[in-house]
N, C-alpha and C positions, 0 to 999 in steps of 0.2 A: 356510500354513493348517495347523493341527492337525489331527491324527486326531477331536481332539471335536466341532469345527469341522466336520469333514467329515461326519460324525454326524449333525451338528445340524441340516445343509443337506439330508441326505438323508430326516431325517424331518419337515421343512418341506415338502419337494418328494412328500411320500407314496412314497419309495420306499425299498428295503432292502439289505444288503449283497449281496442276488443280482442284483439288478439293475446293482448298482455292480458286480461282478465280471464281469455278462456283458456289459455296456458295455465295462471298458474291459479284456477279457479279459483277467483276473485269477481265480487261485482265492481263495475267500473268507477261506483261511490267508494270503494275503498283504496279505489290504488288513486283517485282524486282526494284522499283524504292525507294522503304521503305528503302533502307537498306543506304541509302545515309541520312533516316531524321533522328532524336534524337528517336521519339515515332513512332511506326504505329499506324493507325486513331483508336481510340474510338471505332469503330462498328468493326473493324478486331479484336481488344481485346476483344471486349465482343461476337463473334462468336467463336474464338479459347477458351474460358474460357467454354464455353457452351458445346464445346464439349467434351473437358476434360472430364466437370460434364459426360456426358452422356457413354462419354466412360467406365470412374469408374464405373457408374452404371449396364451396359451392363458385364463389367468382376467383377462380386463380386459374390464370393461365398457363400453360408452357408449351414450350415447341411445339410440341406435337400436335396440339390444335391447330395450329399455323402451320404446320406440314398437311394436314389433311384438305387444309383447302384451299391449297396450293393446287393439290391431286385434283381437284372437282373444278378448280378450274383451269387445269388441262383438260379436262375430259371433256368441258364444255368445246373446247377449241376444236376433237375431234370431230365434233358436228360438222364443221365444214366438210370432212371429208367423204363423208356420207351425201351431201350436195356434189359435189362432185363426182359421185359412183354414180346416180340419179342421172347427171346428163352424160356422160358415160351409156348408160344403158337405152337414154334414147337418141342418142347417136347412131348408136347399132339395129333399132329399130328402122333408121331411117335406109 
């Protein structure tokens, strides 16, 4: 993997060369110093791939998330009926 490459991975995954440096305990002159080699080290590619995984993992959706807020927004809709118990109740007052 390129130092561009690695770049490119890290501003997909929304993070920066400080995070990449204090992962994988690096100051930020050395992992600026990659872009001058052919490959960045073995352990920078296999932390930056790691996170990807975790990333994708962290943003995947399925149904079910979409069923629960399906749910909350019926539940919102039962608010009206609670308005309507309200003049209801001072109806009977009167």
């Amino acid at each position: 993997m390129t130092y561009k490459e690695f770049l490119e991975l890290l501003e997909e995954l929304q993070l920066d060369l400080d995070s990449a440096s204090e992962a994988l305990d690096l100051e930020i002159s050395d992992i600026e110093a990659w872009e001058e080699e052919e490959e960045i080290p073995k352990s920078a590619e296999k932390w930056i791939k790691k996170e990807k995984v975790e990333f994708a993992t962290l943003n995947n959706t399925n149904e079910d998330n979409d069923f629960e807020e399906e749910e909350n927004e019926d539940l919102d809709d039962d608010d009206s009926d609670e308005l309507d118990l309200d003049t209801e109740i001072d109806e009977e007052e009167k």
